[in-house]
C-alpha positions as CSV (number, residue, x, y, z in Angstrom):
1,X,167.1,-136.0,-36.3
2,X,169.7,-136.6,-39.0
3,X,169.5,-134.8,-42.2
4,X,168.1,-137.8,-44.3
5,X,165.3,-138.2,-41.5
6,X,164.9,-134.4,-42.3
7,X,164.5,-134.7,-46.2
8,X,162.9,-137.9,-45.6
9,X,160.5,-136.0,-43.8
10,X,160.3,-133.5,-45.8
11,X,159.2,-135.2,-48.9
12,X,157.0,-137.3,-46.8
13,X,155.2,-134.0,-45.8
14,X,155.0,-132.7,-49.6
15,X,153.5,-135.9,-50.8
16,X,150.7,-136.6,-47.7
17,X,149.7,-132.3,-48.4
18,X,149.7,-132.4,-52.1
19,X,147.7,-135.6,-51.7
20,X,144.8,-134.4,-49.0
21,X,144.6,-130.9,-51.0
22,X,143.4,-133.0,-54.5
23,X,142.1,-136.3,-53.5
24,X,139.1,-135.1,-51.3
25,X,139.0,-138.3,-48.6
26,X,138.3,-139.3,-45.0
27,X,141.6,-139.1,-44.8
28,X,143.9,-136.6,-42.5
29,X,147.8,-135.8,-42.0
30,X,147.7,-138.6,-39.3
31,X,145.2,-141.0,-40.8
32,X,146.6,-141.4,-44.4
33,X,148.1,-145.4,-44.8
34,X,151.9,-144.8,-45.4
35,X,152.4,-148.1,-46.2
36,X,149.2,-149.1,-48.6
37,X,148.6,-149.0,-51.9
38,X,146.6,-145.1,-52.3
39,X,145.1,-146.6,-55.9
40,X,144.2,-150.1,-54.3
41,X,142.3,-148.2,-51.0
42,X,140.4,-146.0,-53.6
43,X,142.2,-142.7,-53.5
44,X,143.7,-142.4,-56.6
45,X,142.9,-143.9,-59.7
46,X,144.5,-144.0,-63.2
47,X,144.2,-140.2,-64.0
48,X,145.3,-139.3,-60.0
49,X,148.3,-141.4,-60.6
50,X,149.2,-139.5,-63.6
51,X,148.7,-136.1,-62.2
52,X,150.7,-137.7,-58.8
53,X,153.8,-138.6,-60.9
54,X,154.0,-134.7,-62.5
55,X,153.4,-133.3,-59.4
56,X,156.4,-135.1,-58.0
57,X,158.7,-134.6,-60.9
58,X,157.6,-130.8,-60.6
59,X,158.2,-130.5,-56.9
60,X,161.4,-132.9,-56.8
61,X,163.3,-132.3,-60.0
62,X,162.8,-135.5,-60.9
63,X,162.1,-137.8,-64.0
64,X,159.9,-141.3,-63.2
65,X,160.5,-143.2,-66.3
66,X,157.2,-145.0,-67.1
67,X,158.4,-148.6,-66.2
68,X,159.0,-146.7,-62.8
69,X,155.0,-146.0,-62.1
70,X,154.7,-149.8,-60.6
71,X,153.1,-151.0,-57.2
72,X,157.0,-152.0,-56.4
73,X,158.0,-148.4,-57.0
74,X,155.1,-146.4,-56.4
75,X,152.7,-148.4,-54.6
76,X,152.9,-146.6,-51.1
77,X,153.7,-143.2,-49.8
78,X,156.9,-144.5,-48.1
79,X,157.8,-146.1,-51.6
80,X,157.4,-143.2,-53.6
81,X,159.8,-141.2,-50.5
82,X,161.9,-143.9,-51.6
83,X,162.0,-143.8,-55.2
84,X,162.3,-139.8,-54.6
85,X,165.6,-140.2,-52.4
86,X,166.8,-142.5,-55.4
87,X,166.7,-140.0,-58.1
88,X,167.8,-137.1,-55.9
């Protein structure tokens, strides 16, 4: 594994924990969509998406910029590791 799959990883695993520890679902580590919308399957909504986007600036040392909380942007888990390795 290369050190991008790594911190790929990583971030993946940050994201899918922080998300089954405060969005109380059916959902598991193995069972949460990667690749789907979380507010469009019911997870989140407006005020989950808000407290999402601190959560990663806090853990990532990041800034999303408002025009960045978008479906294009922020619309999966894989787009958000995305948007991450972008800032970082």
């Amino acid at each position: 594994m290369t050190t991008s799959e790594k911190f790929n990883e990583e971030i993946n695993n940050k994201i899918v924990k922080y998300i089954l520890n405060n969005f109380p679902s059916e959902f598991n580590e193995l069972t949460l969509p990667k690749d789907e919308s979380l507010y469009e399957i019911g997870l989140l909504d407006s005020m989950g998406v808000i407290e999402l986007v601190g959560f990663l600036e806090n853990e990532f040392n990041v800034r999303i910029e408002d025009d960045e909380i978008t479906y294009e942007k922020m619309g999966s888990i894989n787009k958000m590791i995305l948007l991450i390795i972008s800032k970082t």
